[in-house]
SESE-315200 format. One record per atom (N, C-alpha, C, O, CB): residue number from 0; residue in one letter; x, y, z. Coordinates in steps of 0.1 Angstrom, whole numbers, plus 5000, padded with zeros to 4 digits. Atoms other than C-alpha are relative to their C-alpha. Glycine has a CB too. Example, Ala and Ser with C-alpha at 12.3 -4.5 7.8 and 13.67 -1.06 7.14 Angstrom:
REM residues 2
(0 A (5009 4988 5000));
(0 A (5123 4955 5078));
(0 A (5009 5012 5000));
(0 A (5019 5012 5007));
(0 A (4990 5000 5012));
(1 S (4991 4989 5000));
(1 S (5137 4989 5071));
(1 S (4992 5011 5008));
(1 S (4997 5022 5009));
(1 S (5004 5005 4986));
***
This chain:
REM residues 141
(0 X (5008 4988 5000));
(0 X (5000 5000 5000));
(0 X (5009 5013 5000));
(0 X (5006 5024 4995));
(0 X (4991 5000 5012));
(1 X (4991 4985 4998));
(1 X (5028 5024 5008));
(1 X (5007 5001 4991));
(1 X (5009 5013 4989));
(1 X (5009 5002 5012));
(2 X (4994 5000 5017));
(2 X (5048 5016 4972));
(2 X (4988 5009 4994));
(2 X (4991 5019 4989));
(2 X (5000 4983 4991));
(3 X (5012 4995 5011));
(3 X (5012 5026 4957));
(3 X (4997 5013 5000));
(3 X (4992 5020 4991));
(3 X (4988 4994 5001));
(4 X (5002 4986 5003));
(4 X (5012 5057 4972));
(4 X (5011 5013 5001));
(4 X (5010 5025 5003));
(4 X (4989 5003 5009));
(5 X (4988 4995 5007));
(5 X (5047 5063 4961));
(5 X (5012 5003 5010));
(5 X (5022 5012 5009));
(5 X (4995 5012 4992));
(6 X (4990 5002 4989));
(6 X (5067 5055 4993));
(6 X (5004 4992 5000));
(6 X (4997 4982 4997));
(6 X (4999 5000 5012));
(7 X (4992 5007 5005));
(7 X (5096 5039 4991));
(7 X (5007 4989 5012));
(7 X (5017 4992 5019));
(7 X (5008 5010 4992));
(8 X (4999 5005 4988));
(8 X (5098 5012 5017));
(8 X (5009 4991 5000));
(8 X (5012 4986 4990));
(8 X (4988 4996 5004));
(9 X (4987 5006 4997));
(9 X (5127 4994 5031));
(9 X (4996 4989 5012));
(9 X (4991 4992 5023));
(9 X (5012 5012 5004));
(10 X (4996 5013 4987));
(10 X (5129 4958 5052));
(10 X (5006 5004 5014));
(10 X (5019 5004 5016));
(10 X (5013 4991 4993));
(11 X (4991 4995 4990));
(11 X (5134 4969 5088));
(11 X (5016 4989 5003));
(11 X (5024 4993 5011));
(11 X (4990 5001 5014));
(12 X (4993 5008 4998));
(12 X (5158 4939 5085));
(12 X (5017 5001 4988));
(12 X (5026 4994 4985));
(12 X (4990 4990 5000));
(13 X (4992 4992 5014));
(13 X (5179 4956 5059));
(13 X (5006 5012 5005));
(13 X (5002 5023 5000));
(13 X (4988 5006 4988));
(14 X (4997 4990 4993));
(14 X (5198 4978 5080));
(14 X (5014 5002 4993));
(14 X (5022 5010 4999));
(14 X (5000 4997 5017));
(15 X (4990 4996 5013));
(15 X (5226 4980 5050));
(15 X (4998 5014 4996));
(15 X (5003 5025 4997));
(15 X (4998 4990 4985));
(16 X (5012 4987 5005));
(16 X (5199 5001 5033));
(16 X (4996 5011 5007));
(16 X (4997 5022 5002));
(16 X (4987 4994 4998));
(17 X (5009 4991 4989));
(17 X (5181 5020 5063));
(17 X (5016 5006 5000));
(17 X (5015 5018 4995));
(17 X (4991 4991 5018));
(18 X (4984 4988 4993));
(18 X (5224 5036 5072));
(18 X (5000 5003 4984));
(18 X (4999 5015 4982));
(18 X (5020 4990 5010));
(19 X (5000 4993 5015));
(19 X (5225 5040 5032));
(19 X (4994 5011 4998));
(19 X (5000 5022 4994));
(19 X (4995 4993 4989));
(20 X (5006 4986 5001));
(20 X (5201 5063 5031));
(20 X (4997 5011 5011));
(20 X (4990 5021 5010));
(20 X (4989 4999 4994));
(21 X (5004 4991 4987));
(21 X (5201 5079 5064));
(21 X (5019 5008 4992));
(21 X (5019 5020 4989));
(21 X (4998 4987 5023));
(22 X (4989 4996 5004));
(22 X (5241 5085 5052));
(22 X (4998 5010 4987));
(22 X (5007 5019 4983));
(22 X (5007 4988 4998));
(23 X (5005 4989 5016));
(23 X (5224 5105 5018));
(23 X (4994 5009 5007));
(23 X (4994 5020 5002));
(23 X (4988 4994 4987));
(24 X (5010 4988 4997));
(24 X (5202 5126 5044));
(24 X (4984 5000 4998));
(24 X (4977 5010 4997));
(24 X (5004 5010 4993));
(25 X (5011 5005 5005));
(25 X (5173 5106 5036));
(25 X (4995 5000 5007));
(25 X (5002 5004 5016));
(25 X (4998 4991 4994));
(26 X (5001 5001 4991));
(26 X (5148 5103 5059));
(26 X (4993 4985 4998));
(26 X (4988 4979 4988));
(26 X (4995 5011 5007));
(27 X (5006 5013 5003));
(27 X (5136 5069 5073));
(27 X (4989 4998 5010));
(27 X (4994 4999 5021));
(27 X (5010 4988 5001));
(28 X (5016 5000 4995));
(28 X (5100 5065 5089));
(28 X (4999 4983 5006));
(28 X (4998 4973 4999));
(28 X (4987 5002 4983));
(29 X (5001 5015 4996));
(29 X (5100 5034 5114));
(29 X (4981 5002 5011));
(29 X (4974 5012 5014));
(29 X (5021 4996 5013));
(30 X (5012 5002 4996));
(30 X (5067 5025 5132));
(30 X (5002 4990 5015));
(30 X (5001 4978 5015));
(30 X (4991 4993 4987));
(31 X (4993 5000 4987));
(31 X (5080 5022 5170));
(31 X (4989 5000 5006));
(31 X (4991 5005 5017));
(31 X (5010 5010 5005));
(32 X (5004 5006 4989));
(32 X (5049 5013 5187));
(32 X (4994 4992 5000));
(32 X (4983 4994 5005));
(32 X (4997 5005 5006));
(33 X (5006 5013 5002));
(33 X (5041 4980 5180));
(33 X (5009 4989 5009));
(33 X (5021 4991 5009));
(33 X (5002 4996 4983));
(34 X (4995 5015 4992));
(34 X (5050 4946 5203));
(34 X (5002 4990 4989));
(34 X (4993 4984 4982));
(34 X (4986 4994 5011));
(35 X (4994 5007 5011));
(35 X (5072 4927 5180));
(35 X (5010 4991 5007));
(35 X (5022 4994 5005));
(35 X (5005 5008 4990));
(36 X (4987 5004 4991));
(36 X (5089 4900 5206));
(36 X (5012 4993 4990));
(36 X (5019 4984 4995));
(36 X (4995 4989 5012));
(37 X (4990 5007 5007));
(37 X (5113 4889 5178));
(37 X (5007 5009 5002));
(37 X (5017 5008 5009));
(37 X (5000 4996 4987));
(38 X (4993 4988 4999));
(38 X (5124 4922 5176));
(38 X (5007 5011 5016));
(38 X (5000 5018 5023));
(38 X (4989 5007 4994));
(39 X (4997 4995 4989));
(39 X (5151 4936 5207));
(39 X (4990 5010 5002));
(39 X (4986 5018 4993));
(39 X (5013 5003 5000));
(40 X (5004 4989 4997));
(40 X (5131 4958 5230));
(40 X (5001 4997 5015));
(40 X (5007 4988 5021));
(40 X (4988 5005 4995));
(41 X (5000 4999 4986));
(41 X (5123 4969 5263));
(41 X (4988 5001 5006));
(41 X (4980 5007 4999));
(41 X (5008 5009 5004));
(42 X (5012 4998 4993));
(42 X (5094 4969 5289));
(42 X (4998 5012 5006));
(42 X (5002 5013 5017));
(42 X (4999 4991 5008));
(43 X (5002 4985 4992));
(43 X (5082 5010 5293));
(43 X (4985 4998 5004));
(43 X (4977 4989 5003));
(43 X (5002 5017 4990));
(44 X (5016 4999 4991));
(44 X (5053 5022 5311));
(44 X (4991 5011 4983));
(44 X (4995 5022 4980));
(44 X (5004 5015 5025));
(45 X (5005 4993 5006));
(45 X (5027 5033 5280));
(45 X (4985 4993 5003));
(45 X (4981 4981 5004));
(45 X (5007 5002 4986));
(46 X (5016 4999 4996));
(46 X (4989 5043 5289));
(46 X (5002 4991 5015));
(46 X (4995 4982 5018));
(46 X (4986 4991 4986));
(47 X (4999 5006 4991));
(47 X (5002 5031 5321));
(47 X (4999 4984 5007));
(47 X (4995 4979 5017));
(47 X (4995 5007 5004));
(48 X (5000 5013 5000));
(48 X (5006 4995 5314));
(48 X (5014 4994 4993));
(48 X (5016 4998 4982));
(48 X (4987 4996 4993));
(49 X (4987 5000 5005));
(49 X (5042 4980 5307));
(49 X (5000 4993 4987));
(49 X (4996 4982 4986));
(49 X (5010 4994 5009));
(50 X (5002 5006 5013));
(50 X (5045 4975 5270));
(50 X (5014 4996 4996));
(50 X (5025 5001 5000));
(50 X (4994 5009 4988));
(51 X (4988 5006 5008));
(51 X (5070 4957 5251));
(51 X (5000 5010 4989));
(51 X (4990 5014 4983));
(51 X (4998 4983 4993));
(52 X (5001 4990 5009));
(52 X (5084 4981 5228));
(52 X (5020 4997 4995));
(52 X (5030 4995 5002));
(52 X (4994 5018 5008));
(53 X (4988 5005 5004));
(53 X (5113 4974 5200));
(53 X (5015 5012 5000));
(53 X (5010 5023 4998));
(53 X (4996 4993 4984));
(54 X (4991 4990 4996));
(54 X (5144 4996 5205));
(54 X (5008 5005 4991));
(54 X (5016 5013 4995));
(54 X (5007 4996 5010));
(55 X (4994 4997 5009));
(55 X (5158 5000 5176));
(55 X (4997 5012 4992));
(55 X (5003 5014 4981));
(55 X (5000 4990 4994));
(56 X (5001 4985 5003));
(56 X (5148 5031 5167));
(56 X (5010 5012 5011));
(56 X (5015 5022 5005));
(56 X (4982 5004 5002));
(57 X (4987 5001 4991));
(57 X (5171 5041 5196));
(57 X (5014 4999 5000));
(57 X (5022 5008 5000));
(57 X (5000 4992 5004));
(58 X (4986 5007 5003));
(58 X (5199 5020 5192));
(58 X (5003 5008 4986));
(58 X (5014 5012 4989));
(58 X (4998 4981 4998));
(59 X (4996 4998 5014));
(59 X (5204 5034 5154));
(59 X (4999 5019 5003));
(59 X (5004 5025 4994));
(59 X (4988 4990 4986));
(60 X (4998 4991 4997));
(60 X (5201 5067 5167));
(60 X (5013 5006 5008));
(60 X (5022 5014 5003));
(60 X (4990 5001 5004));
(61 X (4988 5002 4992));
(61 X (5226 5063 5196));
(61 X (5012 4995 4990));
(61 X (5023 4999 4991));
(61 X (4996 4989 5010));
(62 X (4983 5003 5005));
(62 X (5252 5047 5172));
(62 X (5003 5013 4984));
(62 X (5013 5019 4980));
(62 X (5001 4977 4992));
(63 X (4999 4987 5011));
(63 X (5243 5073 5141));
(63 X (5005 5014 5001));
(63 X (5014 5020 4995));
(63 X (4987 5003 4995));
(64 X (5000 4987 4995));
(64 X (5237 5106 5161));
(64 X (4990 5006 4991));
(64 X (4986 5018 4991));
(64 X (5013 5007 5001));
(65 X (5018 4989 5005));
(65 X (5207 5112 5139));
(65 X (4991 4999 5009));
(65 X (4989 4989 5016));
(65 X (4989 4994 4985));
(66 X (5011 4997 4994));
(66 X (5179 5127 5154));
(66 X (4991 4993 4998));
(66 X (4988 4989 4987));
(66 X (4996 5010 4999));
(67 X (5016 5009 4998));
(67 X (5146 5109 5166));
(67 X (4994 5015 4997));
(67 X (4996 5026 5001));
(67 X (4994 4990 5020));
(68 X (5014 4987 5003));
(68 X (5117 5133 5150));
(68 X (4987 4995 5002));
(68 X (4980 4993 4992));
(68 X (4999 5006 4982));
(69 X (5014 5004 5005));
(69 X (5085 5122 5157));
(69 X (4992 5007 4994));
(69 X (4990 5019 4995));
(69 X (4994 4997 5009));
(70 X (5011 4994 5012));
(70 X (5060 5127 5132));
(70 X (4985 4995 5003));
(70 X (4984 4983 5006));
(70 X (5004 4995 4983));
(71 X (5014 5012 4996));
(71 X (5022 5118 5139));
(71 X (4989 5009 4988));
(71 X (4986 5021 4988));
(71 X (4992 5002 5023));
(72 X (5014 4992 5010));
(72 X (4992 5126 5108));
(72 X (4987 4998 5008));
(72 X (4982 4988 5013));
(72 X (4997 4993 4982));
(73 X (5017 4996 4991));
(73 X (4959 5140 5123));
(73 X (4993 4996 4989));
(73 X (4997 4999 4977));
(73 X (4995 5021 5006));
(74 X (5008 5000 5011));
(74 X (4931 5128 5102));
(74 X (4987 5011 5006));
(74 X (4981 5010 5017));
(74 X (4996 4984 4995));
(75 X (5014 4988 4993));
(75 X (4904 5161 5103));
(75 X (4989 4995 4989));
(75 X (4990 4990 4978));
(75 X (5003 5022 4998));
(76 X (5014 5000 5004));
(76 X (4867 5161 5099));
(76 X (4999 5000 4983));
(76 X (4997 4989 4978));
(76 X (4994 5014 5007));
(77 X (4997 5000 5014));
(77 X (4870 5168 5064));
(77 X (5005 4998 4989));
(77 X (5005 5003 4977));
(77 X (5000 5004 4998));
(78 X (4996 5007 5013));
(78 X (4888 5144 5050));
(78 X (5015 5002 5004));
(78 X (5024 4993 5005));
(78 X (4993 5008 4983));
(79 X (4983 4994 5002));
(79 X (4922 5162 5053));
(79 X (5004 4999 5012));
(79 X (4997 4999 5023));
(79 X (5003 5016 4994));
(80 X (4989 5005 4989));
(80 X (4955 5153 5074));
(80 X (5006 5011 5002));
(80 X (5010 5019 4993));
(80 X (5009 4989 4998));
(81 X (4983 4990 4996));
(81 X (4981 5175 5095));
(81 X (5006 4994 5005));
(81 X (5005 4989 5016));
(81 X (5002 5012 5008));
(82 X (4982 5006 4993));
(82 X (5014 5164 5098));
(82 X (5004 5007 5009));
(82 X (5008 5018 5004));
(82 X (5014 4999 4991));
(83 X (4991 4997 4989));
(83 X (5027 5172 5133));
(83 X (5012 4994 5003));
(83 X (5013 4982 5005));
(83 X (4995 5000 5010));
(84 X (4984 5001 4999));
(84 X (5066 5175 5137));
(84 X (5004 5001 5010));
(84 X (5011 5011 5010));
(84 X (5006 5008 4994));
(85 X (4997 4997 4985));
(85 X (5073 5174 5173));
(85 X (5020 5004 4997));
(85 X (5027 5002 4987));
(85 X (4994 4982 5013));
(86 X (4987 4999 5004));
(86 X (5109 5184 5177));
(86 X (5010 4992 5007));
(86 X (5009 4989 5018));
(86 X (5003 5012 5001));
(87 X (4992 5013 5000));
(87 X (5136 5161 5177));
(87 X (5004 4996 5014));
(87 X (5005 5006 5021));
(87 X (5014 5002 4991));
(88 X (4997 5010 4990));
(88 X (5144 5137 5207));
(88 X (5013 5004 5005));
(88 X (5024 5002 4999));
(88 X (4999 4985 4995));
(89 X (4980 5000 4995));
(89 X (5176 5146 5225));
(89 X (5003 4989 5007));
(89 X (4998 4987 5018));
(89 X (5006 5014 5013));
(90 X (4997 5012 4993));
(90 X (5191 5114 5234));
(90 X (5009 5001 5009));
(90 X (5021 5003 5008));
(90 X (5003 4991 4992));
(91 X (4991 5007 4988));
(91 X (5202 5106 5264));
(91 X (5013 4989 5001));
(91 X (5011 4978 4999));
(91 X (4990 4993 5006));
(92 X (4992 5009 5005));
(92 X (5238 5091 5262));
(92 X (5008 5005 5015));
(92 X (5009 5016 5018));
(92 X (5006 5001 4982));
(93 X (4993 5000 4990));
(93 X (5257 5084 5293));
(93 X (5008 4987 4999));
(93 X (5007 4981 4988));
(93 X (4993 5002 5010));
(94 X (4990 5006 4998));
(94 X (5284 5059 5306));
(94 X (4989 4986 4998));
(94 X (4993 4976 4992));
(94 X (5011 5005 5014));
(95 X (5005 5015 4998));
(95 X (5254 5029 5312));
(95 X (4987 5001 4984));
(95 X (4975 5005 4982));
(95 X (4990 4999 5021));
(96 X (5007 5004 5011));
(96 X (5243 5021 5280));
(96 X (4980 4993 4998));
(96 X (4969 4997 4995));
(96 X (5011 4988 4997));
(97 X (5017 5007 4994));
(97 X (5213 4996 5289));
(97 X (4991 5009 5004));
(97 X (4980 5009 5000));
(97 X (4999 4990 5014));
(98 X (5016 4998 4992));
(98 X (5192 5019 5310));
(98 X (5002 5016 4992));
(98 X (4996 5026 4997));
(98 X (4998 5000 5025));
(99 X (4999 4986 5008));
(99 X (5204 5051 5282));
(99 X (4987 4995 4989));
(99 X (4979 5003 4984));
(99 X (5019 5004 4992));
(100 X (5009 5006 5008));
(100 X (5183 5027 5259));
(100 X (4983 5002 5006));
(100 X (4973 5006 5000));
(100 X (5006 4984 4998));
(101 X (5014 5001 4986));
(101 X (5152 5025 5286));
(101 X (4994 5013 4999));
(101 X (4983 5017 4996));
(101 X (5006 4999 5020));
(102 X (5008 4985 4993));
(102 X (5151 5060 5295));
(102 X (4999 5008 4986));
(102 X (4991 5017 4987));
(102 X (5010 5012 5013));
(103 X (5005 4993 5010));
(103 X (5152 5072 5257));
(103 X (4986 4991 4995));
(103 X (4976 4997 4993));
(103 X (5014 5003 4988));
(104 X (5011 5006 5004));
(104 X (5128 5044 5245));
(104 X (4984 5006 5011));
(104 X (4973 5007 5006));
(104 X (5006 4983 5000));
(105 X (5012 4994 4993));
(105 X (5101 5057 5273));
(105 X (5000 5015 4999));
(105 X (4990 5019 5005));
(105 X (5000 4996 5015));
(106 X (5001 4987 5003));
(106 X (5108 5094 5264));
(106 X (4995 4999 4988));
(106 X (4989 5010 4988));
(106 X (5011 5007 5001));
(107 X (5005 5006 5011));
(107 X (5096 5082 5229));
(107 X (4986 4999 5006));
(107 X (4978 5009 5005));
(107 X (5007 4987 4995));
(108 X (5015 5009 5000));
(108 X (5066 5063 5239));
(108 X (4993 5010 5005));
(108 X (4982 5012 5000));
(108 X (4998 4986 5009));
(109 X (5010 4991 4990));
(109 X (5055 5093 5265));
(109 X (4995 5012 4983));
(109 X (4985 5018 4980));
(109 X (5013 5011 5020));
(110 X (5008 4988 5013));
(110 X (5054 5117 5228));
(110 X (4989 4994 4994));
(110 X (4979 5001 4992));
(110 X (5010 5004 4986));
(111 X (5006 5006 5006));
(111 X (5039 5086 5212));
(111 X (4977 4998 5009));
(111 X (4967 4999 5003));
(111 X (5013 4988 4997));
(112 X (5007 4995 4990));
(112 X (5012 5085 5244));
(112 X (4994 5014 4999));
(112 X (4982 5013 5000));
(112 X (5007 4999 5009));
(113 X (5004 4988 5000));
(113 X (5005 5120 5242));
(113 X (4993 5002 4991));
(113 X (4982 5006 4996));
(113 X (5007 5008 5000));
(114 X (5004 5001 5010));
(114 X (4993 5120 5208));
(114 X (4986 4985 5000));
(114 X (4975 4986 4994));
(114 X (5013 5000 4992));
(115 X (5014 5010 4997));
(115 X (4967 5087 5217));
(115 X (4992 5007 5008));
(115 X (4980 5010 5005));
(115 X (5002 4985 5007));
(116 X (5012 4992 4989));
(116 X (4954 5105 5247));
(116 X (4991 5016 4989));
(116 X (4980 5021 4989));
(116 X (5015 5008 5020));
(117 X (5009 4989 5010));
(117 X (4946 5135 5221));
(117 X (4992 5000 4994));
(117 X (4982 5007 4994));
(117 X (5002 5006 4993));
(118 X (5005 5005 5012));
(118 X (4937 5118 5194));
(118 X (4990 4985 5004));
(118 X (4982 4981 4995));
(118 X (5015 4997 4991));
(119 X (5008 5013 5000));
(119 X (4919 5083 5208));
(119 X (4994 4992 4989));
(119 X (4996 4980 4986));
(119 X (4990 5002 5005));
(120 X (5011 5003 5015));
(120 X (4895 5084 5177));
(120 X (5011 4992 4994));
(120 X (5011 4980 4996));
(120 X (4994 5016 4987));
(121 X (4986 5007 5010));
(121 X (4928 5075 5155));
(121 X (5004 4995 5007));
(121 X (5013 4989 5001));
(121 X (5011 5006 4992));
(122 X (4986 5015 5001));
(122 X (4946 5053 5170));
(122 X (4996 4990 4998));
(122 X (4985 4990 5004));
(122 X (5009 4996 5014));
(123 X (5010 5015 5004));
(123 X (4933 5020 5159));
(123 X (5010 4986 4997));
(123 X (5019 4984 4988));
(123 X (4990 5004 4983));
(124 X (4988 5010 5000));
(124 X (4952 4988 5165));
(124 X (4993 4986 4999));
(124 X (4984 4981 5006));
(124 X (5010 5001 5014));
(125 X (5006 5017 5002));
(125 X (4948 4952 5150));
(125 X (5007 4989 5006));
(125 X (5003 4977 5005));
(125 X (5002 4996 4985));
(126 X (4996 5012 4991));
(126 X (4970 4936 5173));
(126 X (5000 5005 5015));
(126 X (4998 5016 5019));
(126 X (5015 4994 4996));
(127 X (4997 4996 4986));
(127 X (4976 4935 5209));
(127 X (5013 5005 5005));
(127 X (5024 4999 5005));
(127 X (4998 4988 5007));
(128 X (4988 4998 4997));
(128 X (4999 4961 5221));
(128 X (5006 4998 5016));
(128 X (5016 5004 5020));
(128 X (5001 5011 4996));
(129 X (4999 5007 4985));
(129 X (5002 4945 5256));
(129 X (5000 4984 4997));
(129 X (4997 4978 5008));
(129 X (4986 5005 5012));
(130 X (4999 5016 5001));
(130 X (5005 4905 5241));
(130 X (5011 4996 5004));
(130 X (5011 4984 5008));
(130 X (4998 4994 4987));
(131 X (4989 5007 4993));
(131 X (5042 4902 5254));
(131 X (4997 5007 5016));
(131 X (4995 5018 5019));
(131 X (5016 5004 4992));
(132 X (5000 4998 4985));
(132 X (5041 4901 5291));
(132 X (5011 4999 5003));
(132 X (5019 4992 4997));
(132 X (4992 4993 5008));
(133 X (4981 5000 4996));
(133 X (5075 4910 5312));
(133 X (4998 4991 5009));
(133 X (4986 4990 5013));
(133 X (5009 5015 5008));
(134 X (4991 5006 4993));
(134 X (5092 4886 5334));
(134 X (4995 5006 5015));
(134 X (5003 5015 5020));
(134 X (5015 5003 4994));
(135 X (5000 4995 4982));
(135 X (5077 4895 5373));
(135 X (5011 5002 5009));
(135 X (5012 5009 5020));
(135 X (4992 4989 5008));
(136 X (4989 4998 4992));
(136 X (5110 4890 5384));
(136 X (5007 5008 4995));
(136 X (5016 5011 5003));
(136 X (5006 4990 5003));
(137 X (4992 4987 5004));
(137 X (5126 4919 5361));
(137 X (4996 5012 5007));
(137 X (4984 5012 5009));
(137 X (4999 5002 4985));
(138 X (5003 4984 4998));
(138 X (5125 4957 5374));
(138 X (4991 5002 4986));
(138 X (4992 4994 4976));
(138 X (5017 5011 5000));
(139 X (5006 4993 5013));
(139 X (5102 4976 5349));
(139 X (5001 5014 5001));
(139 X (5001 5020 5012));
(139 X (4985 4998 4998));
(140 X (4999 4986 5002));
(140 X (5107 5011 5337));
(140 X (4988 5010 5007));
(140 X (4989 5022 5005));
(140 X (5001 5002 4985));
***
């Protein structure tokens, strides 16, 4: 669907490609809040329930130094969308790696959060984003 309406989509597993064109200045559009337990992540607190969330939007930030932008399209009454540009994510990078991953991936989710609590109507989800459950015996964010 997203070829057809002339976006040019890339294999998140294709991370050759994804630094190719981030290295041109390209930009690349990942979809960070989905529960994908194949995919590394971590357990944050979103809508106040701990979600599995994959980290790699993060991680490729942290090793790049490109900016996280979140972007979210409003669909209005009349058909027509506004793209909101929140402004870029300052990542958190300190000596402990692990919990630099944690505390930027839940600074994420709280923009991504913000925008459901506004918006409700739109957000609309075909899977369960609470189907991976954490470990009782881990800490949670």
């Amino acid at each position: 669907m997203r070829r057809i309406a002339g976006v040019d989509a890339v294999d998140r597993d294709n991370i050759r490609e994804i630094l190719r064109r981030l290295q041109k200045g390209h930009f690349i559009g990942i979809l960070s809040d989905q529960d994908i337990p194949k995919l590394d992540g971590v357990f944050v607190n979103f809508l106040g329930k701990p979600a599995y969330t994959p980290t790699g939007i993060v991680t490729l930030s942290m090793k790049t130094g490109v900016p996280i932008l979140p972007v979210f399209i409003v669909r209005k009454k009349d058909g027509c969308h506004i793209i909101n540009i929140e402004p870029p994510l300052n990542i958190v990078q300190t000596s402990d790696k692990k919990n630099d991953i944690i505390t930027n991936t839940q600074r994420y989710t709280e923009i991504i959060e913000k925008y459901v609590r506004k918006y409700p109507e739109q957000w609309m989800w075909f899977h369960n984003r609470w189907k991976t459950k954490p470990d009782i015996t881990s800490p949670l964010v």
